[in-house]
C-alpha positions in Angstrom: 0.0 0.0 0.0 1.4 3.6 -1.1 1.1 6.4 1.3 -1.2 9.3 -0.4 -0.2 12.5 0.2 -2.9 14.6 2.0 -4.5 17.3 -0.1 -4.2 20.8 1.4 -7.1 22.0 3.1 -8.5 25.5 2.5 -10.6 25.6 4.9 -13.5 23.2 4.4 -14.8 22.6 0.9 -17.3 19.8 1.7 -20.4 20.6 0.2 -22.0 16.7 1.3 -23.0 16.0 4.8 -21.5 13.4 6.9 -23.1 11.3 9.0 -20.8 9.8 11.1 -21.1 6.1 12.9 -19.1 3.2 13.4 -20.8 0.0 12.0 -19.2 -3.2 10.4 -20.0 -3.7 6.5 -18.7 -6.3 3.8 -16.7 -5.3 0.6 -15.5 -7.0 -1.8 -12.4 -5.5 -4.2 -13.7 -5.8 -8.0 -10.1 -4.5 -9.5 -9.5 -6.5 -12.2 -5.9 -7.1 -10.2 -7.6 -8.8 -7.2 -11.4 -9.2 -8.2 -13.2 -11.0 -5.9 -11.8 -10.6 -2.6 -14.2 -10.3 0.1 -13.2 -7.8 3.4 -15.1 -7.1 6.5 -14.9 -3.0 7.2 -16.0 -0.9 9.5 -18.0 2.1 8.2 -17.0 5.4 9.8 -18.9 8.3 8.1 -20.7 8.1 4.9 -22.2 10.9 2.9 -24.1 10.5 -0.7 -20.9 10.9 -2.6 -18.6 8.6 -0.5 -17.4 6.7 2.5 -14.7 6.3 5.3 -13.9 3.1 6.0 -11.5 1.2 8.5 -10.0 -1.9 7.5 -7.5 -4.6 7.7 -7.1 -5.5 3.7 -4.6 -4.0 2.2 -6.3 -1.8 -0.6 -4.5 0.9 -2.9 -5.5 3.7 -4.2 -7.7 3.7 -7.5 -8.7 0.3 -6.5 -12.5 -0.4 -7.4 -14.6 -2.1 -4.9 -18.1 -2.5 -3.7 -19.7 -1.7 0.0 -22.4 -3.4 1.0 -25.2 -1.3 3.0 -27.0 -3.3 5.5 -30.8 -1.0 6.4 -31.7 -0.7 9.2 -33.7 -3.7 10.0 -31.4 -6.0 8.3 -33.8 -6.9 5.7 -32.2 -5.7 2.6 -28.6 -4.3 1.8 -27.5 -2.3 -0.9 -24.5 -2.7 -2.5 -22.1 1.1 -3.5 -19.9 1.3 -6.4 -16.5 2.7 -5.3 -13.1 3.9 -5.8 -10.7 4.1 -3.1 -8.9 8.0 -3.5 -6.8 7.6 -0.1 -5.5 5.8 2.3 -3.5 5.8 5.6 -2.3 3.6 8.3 -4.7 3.8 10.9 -3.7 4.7 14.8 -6.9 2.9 16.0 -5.5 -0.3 15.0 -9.2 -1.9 17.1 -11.0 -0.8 14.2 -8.8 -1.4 11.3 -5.3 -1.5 10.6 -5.8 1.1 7.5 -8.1 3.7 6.7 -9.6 4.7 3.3 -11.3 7.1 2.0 -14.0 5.7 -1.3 -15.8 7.6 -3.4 -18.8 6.5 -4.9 -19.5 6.3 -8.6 -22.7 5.7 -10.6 -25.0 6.8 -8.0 -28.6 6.6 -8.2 -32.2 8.3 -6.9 -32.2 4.7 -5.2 -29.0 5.0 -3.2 -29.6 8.6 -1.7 -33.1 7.2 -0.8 -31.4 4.1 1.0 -29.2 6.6 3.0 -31.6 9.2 4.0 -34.3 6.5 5.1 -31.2 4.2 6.7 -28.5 6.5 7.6 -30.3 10.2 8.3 -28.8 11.8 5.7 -30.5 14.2 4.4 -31.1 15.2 0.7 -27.9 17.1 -1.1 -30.6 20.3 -1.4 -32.3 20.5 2.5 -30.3 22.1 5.0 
C-alpha cells in the first residue's frame, strides 16, 4: 500500500453531509488485479458521494470495490460502487489496521433514498 499525500485544506470545501457512525459492513475489491476478494470493514462516516472506512485489507489507491449497505432492519442491503482516492495507516488499529477514503460512482435516486431512510442523511438540497 502507497502512502497518499494529503490534499491541502482550504478551509472546508465539503459541500455533502457526513453522517458519522461506526458500524461493520462487507466489501468486496472488483479491481481487475484482485477481483473478488471479500473484506469485513468498519464504516466510519458516509455521505451520498462517498465513505470512510476502517479496515484490515490491504487496498491501494484507484482500486475499485463495492460496499455493501445493510438497512436498518437488516432486511435488505445495498451494495455502493466505489473507488478508493486515499489511504492511511490507521492509529486505531481496534478498528482497522488502514483507513480509506472511497468515493462512490454511478449513484442513483435509489441509493440517496437508501441513506436518507437508513443512515439520516438528508437530501444534497435541505439544509
Amino acid at each position: 500500500m502507497k502512502k497518499a499525500p494529503r490534499p491541502q485544506s482550504k478551509g472546508n470545501l465539503r459541500t455533502n453531509r457526513r453522517v458519522v457512525m461506526v458500524k461493520t459492513i462487507k466489501g468486496r475489491i472488483t479491481d481487475p488485479v484482485r477481483d473478488g476478494e471479500d473484506f469485513r470493514a468498519q464504516l466510519v462516516n458516509v455521505s451520498s458521494t462517498g465513505a470512510q472506512i476502517y479496515s484490515n485489507k490491504t487496498l491501494d489507491n484507484n482500486y475499485e470495490i463495492n460496499l455493501e449497505l445493510d438497512s436498518l432492519d437488516g432486511s435488505h442491503s445495498v451494495v455502493y460502487l466505489g473507488k478508493v482516492v486515499w489511504a492511511r495507516k490507521n492509529p486505531m488499529k481496534t478498528m482497522g489496521r488502514y483507513a480509506y477514503g472511497v468515493n462512490f460512482e454511478k449513484v442513483t435516486s435509489e441509493h440517496i433514498k437508501f441513506l436518507e431512510t437508513n443512515y439520516s442523511l438528508t437530501s444534497p438540497t435541505e439544509d
